[in-house]
N, C-alpha and C positions, 0 to 999 in steps of 0.2 A: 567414395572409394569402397571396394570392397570388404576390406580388411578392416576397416571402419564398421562398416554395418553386419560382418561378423561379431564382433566385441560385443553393438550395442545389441541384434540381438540374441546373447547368452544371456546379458542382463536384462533384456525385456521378459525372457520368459520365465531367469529365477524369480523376477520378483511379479509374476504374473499365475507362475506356477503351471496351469494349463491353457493352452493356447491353439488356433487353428492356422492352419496355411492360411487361409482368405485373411485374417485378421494379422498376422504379420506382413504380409501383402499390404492391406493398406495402413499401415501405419508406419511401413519402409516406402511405401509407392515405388515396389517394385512388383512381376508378376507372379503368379504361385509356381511356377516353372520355375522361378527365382530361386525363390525362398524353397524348393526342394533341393535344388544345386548346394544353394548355401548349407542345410541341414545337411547336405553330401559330407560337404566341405569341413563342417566341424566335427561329420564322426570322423572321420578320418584323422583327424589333428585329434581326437582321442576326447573329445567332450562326449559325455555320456546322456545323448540325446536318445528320446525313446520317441516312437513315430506308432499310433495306432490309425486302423480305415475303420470305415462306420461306423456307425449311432457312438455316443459318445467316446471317439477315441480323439484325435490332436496331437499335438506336440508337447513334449516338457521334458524335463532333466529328473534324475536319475534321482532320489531320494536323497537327501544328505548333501548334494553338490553344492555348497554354500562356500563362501569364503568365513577363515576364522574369525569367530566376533567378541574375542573373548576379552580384548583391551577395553572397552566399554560398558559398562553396567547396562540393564534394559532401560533406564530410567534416561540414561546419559543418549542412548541410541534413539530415543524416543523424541529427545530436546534437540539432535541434531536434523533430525526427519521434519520434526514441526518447521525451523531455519529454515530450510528450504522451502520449505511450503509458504512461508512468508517473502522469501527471493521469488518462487512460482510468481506469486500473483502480486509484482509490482514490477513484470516481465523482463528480471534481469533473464539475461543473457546465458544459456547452458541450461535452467535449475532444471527443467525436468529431464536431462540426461541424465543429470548429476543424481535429480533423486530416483531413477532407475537402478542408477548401481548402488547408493545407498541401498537402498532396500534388497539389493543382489545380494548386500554385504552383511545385512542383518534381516536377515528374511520373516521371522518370527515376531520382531518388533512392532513391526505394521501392518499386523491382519487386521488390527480395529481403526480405520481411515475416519476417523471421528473428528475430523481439524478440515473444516477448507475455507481457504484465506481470501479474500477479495476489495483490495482497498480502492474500486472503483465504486462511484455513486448510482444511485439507484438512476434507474434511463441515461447513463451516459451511453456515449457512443464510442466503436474504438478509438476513433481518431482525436476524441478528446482527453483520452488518458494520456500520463504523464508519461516519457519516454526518459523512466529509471536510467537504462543502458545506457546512454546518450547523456546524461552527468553525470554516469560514473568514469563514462569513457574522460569528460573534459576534465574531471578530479580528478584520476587518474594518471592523465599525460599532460596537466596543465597546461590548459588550452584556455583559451579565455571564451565568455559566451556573451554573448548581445540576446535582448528581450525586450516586448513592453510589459511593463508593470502596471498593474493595475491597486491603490492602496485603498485603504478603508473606506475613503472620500470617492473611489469611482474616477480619481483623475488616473489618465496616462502619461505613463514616461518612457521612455527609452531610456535603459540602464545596460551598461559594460563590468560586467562582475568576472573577476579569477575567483573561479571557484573553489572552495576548500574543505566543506563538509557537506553530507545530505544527511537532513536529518528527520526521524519521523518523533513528531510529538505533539499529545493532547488531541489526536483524528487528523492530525494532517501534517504533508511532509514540505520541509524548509531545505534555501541553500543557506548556508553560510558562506559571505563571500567577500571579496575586496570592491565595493561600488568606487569606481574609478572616477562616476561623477562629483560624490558625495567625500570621496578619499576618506574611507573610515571602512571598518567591518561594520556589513547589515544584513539582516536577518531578512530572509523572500519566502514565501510561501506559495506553494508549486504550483495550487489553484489558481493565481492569479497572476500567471505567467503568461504569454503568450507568446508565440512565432519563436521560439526556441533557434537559438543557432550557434555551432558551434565555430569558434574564426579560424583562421592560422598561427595566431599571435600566442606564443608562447609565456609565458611567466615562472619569476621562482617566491613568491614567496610563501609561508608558510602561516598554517593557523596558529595563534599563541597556543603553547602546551597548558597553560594555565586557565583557556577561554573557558568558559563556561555560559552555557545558552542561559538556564535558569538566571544566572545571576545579571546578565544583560539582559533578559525582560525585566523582572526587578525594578533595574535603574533607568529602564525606558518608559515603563509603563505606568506612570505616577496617574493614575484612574480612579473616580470617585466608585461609591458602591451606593447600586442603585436597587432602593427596594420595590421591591411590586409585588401587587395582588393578583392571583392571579383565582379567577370560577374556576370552580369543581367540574365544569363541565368540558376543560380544555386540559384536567388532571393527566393525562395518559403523555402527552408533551413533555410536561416536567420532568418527571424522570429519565425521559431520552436525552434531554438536552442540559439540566441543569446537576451537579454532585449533589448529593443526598445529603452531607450537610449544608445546602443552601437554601433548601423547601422544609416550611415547616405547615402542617397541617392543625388550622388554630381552631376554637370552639363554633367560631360562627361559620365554617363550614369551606370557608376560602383558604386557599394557597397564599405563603409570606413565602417572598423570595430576595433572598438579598445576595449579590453579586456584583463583581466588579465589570464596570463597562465604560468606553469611552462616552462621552457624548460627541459621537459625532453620526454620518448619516445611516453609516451603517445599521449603530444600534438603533437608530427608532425605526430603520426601514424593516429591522430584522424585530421587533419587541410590535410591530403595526402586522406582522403575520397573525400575531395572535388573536387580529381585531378587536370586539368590544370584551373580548375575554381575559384583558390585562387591565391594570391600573398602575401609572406611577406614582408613587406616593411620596418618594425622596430622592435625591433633591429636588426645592423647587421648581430652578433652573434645567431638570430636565421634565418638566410637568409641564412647563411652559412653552418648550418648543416640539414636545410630542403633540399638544394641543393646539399650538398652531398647523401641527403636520395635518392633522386629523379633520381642521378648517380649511382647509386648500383643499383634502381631496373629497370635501363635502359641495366646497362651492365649485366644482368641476362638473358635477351634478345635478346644480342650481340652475 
């Protein structure tokens, strides 16, 4: 609609500041015939739009045309800009209109664009990022959703979850939900979802006010801590993937790492990336079925 793309752009060019016909052209996908109609259309409604021809002239608004921003500190306007920037890139739904007129509304805030968010994985593909929108909508209007789940072990299941919170924590995002099969609250984690769908089936109930994520892993995750050594030569790792206080760098030149981990196939399929650059040193019990791993994919070779 027009009146639409009027609004949005006053706000694209306060917070753009100078801008050309061709360049509001494609980014309305409409044509520059347009987009001067429209520039007609808001001087006339009394927006103080200024229009220069050749070498550096464009389009922009009139000095000072800002909405008041004076309920907000810069520090406060700053933490609401970042928000957004964090909605941008887990492709909710609106954020970069939304963060157009923000920045329409505190223009000065965000000259320094020193934040950009992206909690997709390195070579993913679009289609295998997460469709945020799409459980907020089912949390939202309590809808119920079907998936297969894939758990630590690599097995699949089909699971019917009423969704009730999405949660992002420790590099990756969770439902909290009602598993219909299991009849309990369980925690899913988004990477290991698959064929996403939302049903018709309606539901009421609610998350306990009192839940708490932390404290259900806690009581779920009763995991031994496993130490390993790890060479200097695989150093640059550590730090990406392990807290700083779990590495400790000892005299004889090797990495001590002690962390909790399941034993199950995950961890040694994930602790056999590091090849012969790890050592398990504790528990036995996982010395013993890392080095059976380690024999199987030698004698595949044999």
């Amino acid at each position: 609609m027009q009146i639409e793309r009027l609004v949005q752009m006053v706000f694209y060019i306060v917070n753009h500041g100078h801008v050309t016909a061709k360049q509001l052209s494609r980014h309305f996908h409409v044509s520059t015939r347009t987009i001067y109609r429209d520039i007609n259309t808001l001087t006339i409604a009394g927006i103080p739009i200024l229009s220069a021809k050749g070498t550096g002239g464009g389009i922009s608004l009139m000095d000072g045309y800002t909405i008041d921003k004076s309920l907000l500190s810069k520090e406060e306007q700053q933490s609401l800009f970042q928000g957004l920037q964090i909605l941008q890139a887990t492709k909710y739904p609106n954020a970069e209109m939304a963060m157009n007129k923000i920045g329409a509304v505190f223009r000065n805030a965000f000259e320094s664009k020193w934040l950009d968010v992206d909690f997709s994985y390195w070579g993913s593909e679009e289609t295998e990022k997460i469709k945020i929108s799409d459980l907020q909508l089912a949390i939202l209007t309590k809808h119920v959703i079907t998936f297969f789940y894939f758990n630590s072990e690599l097995k699949q299941s089909e699971r019917t979850v009423e969704p009730l919170r999405l949660v992002f924590k420790s590099h990756a995002w969770y439902i909290v939900g009602y598993c219909r099969r299991k009849e309990e609250l369980r925690i899913f984690r988004l990477s290991r979802i698959k064929h996403l769908q939302i049903l018709p089936d309606i539901f009421e109930r609610e998350l306990p006010p009192d839940y708490s994520l932390t404290s259900e892993c806690k009581v779920e995750c009763h995991i031994p801590h496993l130490k390993l050594k790890f060479s200097p030569k695989i150093a640059h790792r550590l730090f990406d993937e392990f807290q700083e206080d779990q590495v400790c760098l000892c005299e004889d030149g090797n990495y001590y790492v002690s962390v909790p981990f399941a034993l199950n196939n995950w961890t040694f399929h994930y602790l056999l990336s590091f090849g012969k650059y790890v050592e398990i040193l504790e528990p036995e019990e996982a010395r013993t079925r890392f080095k059976e791993l380690a024999t199987e994919i030698v004698n595949i070779y044999t």
